[in-house]
C-alpha positions in Angstrom: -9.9 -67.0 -35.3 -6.4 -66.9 -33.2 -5.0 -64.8 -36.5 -7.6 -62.3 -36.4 -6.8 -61.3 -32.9 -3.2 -60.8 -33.6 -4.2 -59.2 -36.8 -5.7 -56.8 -34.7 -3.5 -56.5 -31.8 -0.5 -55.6 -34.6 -2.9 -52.8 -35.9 -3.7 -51.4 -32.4 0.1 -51.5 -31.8 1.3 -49.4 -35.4 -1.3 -47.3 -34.4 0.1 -46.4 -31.0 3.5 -45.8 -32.8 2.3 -43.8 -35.5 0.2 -41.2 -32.7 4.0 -41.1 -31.1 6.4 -40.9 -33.9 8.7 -37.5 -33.3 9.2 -35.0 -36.1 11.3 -32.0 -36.0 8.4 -30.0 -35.0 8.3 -31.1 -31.7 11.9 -30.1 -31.4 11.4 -26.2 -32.5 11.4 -24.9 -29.7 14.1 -26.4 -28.7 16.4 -26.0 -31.4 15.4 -22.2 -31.9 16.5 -21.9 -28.1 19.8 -23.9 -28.8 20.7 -21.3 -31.7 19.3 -18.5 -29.3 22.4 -16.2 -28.5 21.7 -14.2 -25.0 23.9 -11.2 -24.5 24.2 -8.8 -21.4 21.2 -6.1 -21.9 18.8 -8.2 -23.4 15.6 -8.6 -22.3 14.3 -12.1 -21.8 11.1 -13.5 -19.9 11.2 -16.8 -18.0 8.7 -19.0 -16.1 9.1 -18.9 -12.1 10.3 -23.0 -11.5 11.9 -22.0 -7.9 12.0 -19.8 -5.3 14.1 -19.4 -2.1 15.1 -16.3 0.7 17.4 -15.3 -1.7 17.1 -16.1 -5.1 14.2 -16.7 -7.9 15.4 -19.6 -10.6 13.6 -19.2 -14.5 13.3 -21.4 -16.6 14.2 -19.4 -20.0 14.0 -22.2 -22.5 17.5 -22.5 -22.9 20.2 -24.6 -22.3 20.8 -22.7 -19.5 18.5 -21.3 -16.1 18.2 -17.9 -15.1 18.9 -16.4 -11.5 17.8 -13.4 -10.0 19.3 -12.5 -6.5 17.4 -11.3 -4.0 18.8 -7.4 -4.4 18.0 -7.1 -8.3 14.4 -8.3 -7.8 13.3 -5.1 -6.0 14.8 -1.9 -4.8 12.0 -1.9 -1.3 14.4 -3.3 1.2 11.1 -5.4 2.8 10.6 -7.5 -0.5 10.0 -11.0 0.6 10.5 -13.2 -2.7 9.0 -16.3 -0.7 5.6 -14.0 -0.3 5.5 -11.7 -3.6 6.6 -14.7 -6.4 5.3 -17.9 -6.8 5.7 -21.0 -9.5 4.7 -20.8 -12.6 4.7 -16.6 -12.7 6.3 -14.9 -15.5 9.2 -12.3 -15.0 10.5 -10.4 -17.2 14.3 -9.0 -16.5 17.6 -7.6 -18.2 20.6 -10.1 -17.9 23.1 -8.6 -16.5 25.8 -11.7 -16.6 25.6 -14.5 -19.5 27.1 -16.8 -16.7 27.9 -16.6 -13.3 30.6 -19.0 -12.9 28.3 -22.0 -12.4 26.9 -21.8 -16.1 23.7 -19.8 -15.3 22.9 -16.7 -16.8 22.0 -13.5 -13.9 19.6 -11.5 -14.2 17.9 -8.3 -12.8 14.1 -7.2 -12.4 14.7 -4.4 -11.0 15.8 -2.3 -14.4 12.0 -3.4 -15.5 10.5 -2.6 -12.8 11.8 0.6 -12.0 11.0 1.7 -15.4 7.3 0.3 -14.7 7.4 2.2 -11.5 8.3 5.9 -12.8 5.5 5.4 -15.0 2.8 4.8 -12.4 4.2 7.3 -10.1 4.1 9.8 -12.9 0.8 8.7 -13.1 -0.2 9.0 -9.8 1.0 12.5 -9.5 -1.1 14.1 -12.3 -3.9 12.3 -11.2 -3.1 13.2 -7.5 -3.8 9.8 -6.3 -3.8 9.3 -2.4 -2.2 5.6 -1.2 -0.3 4.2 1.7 3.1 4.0 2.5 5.0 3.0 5.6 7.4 5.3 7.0 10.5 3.0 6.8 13.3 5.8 8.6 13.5 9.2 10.2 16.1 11.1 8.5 17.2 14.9 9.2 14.6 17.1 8.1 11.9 14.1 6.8 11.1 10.6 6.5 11.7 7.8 4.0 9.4 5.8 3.0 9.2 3.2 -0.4 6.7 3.1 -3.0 6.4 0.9 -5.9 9.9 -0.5 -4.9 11.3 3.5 -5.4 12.8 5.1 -2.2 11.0 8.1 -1.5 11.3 11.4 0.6 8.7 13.2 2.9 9.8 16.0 4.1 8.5 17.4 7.7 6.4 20.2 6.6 4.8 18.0 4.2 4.1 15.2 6.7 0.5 16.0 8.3 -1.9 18.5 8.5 0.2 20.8 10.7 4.2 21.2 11.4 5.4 17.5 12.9 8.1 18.9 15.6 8.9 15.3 16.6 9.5 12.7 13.8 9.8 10.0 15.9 6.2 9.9 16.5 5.9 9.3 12.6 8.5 5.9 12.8 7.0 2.7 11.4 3.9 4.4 11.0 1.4 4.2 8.0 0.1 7.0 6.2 -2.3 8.3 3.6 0.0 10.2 1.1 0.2 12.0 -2.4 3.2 12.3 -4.9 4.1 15.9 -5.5 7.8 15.1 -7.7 8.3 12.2 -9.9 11.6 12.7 -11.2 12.7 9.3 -12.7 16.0 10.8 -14.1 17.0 12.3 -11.2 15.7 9.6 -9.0 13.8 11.6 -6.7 10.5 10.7 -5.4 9.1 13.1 -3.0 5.3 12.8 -1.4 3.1 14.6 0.6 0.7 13.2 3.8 0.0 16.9 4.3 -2.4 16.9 1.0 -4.6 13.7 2.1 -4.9 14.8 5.7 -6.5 18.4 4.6 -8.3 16.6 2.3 -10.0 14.4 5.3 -10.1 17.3 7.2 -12.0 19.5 4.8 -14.4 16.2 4.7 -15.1 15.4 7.9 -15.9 19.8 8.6 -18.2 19.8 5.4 -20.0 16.2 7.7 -20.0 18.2 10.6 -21.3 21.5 8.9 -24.1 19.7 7.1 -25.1 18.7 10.5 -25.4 22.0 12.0 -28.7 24.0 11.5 -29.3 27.8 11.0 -31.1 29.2 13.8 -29.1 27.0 16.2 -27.7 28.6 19.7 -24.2 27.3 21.1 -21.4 28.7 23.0 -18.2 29.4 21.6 -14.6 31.1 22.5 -13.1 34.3 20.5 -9.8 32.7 18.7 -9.0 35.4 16.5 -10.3 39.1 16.3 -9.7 40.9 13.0 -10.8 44.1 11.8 -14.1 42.9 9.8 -15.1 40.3 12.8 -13.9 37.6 15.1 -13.4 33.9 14.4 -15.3 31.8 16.9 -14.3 28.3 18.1 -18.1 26.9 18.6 -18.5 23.9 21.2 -18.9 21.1 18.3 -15.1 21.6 17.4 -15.9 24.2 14.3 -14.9 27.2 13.9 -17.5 30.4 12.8 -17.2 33.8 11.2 -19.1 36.6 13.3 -18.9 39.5 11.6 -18.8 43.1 12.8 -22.1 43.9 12.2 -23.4 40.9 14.1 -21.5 41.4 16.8 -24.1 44.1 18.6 -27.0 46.1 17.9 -25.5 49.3 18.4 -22.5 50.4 15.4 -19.2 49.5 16.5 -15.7 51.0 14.4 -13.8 47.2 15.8 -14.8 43.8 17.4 -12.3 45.0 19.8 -14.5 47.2 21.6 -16.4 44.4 22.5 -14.5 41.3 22.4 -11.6 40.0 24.0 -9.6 36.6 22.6 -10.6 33.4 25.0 -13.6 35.1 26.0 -16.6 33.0 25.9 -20.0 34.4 23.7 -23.3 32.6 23.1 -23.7 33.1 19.4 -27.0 31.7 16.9 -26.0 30.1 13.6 -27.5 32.0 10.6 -26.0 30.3 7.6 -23.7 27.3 6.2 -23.8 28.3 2.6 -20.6 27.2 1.0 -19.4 25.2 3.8 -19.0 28.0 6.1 -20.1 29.0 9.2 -21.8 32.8 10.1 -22.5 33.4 13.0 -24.3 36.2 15.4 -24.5 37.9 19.0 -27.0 40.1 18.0 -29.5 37.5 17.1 -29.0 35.8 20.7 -29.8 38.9 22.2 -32.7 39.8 19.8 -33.9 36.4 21.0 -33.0 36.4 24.6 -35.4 40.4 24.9 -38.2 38.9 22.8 -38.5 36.1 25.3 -38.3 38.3 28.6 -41.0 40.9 26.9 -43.2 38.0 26.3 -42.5 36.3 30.3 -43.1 39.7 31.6 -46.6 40.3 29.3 -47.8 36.8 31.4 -46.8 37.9 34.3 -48.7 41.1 34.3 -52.0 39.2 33.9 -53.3 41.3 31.0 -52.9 38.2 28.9 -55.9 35.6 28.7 -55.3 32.9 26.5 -58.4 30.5 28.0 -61.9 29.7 27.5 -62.9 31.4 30.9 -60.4 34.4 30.3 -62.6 35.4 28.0 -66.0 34.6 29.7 -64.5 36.6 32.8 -66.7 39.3 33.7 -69.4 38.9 31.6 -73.0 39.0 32.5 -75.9 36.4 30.9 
């Protein structure tokens, strides 16, 4: 009975040692990396196995680990290693150094990514792409800002809607911008906040616009008078067309001769086709005599509009 149980405890045990005997398979990966020769300019890809302030350690499967220093992960001066890699991620970088005097081999991301980053730049620019950057310094004529790790240029005509005089205003700031050059051998990356913001303005006028009715009355002031009409800046922030033959009901050779620049008119909207506002005195006033001959047909008397208007007078 007792020999059967250590028959079968010696079985249990070979089998354990068979399920755990080593061949050279479980060793390829490790011999392949011992024969592995790593040169300066290759490109090798590591798993993430620590990460400090300064520095980003891979392991490369090899005899040696792979650094990355804080400067060759990313050109964006506000890269925070500790925030933007974690364990276990995989980088892929260009050594730059086979050792670097303590037997690791140093690397650099930032040839990769670049490369990555012209792309998608490139990319955004044909496909006019608005995103947001930070404006990082105020430099003569512009600001710099970084995107996608690339330093980047907007210059002050290109910053908003309208002329920026003072920069400054701009500093630390976050905008919606556009790339307008992605030159990735020259290394110039220049945007543009000035699209994006016409762009939302052109939006929120076309909201406004589909709001506003034709047949509506508002007051407005004379902004600019040109020869075929004046533009009117209405009460609800847009601006209308009134053209010279709305202006009055007699013919007129210029607004001129009847409008002044700041003056204040009451004008009636007759269209938004297209997104654009026209706009008319002559309709107000139309309006305005239609109304008095109808007060002053009431007040006359001659008007019954009653049951016993009607009866008045009448004999049964």
């Amino acid at each position: 009975m007792n020999g059967g149980i250590v028959m079968e405890e010696e079985m249990k045990t070979d089998a354990v040692l068979e399920e755990h005997v080593e061949t050279m398979d479980d060793y390829a990966a490790e011999l392949e990396a011992s024969f592995k020769r790593v040169r300066e300019g290759d490109t090798i890809t590591g798993t993430v196995i620590r990460v400090t302030e300064d520095q980003v350690f891979l392991d490369l499967k090899y005899y040696a680990e792979g650094i990355i220093n804080k400067e060759d992960l990313s050109s964006d001066p506000e890269f925070n290693p500790l925030l933007e890699i974690h364990m276990g991620d995989e980088i892929t970088a260009t050594v730059i150094k086979t050792d670097n005097g303590e037997g690791n081999i140093l690397l650099s991301r930032k040839l990769q990514n670049d490369q990555a980053a012209w792309e998608k730049l490139k990319t955004m620019m044909e496909e006019r792409t608005i995103i947001k950057v930070k404006v990082a310094e105020v430099v003569k004529g512009g600001v710099v800002v970084h995107l996608e790790g690339i330093r980047g240029f907007i210059p002050a005509s290109k910053l908003a809607a309208e002329y920026v005089e003072n920069l400054e205003e701009f500093s630390g700031k976050t905008i919606d911008v556009t790339v307008i050059t992605a030159d990735e051998e020259n290394r110039k990356l220049v945007l543009s906040g000035k699209e994006p913001a016409l762009l939302k303005q052109k939006e929120e006028t076309s909201k406004k616009i589909a709001k506003c009715q034709a047949g509506v009355v508002m007051e407005g002031t004379v902004d600019t008078i040109k020869d075929y009409g004046a533009f009117i800046n209405l009460e609800n922030g847009l601006s209308g067309l009134l053209h010279i033959s709305q202006i009055s009901n007699q013919r007129i050779k210029h607004p001129g001769a009847v409008l002044k620049e700041g003056q204040t008119v009451k004008v009636k909207i007759i269209s938004t086709a297209d997104n654009k506002i026209s706009l008319s005195m002559k309709a107000v006033e139309a309006d305005e005599e239609e109304a008095e001959e109808i007060f002053d047909y009431k007040e006359e008397g001659s008007a019954f509009t009653g049951l016993s208007g009607l009866l008045k007078g009448l004999k049964f």
